[in-house]
N, C-alpha and C positions, 0 to 999 in steps of 0.2 A: 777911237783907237786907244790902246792900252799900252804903256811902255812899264820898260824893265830896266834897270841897268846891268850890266854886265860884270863878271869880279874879274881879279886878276886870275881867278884859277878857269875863268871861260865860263860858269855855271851863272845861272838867269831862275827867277821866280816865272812860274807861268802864271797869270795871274787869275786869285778866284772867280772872276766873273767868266770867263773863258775857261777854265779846269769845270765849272757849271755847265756852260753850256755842252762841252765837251764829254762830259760824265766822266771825268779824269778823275782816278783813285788815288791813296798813294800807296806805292806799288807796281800802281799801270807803267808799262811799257810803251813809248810812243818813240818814230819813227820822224828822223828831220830829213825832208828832201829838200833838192832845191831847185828851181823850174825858171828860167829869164830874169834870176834876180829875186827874185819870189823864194819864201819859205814856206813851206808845207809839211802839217805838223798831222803824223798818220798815228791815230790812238790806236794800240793792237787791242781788239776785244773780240769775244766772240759773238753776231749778232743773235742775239736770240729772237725775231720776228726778221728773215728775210724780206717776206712780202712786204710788211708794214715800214721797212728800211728803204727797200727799192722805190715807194710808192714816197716816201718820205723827200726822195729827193727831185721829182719831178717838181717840186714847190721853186729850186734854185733857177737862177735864171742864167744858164751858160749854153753858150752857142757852142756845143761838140763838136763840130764841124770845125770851125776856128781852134777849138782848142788841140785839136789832132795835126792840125797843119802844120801850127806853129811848135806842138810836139816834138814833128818831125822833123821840124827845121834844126833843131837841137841838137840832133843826133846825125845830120850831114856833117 
């Protein structure tokens, strides 16, 4: 896990090894949600191999099923 500190004006370094993995520019535009507590940090790019993206993420190991449910829970 990677930490940050926080300033007083609210702005945060993301840190290189995650801007890496993430293929973060500087410039890019990225997207903060927030999900049960949870931050999720959306890179806007455009993909250039859909297929090879799609297939890319069957590697993750998430139960979609759970993750919809609890989605929805959110949103009652």
């Amino acid at each position: 896990m990677k930490e940050t500190k926080i300033t007083t004006k609210g702005q945060t370094t993301i840190p290189n090894e995650v801007r890496t993995i993430l293929g973060i520019k500087p410039g890019d535009n990225v997207a903060w949600n927030t999900l049960r507590g949870m931050v999720i940090v959306d890179v806007k790019k455009k993909i250039k191999d859909p297929v090879k993206f799609l297939t890319s993420q069957i590697k993750i190991d998430l139960d979609a099923v759970k993750l919809v449910k609890e989605s929805r829970e959110d949103f009652r």
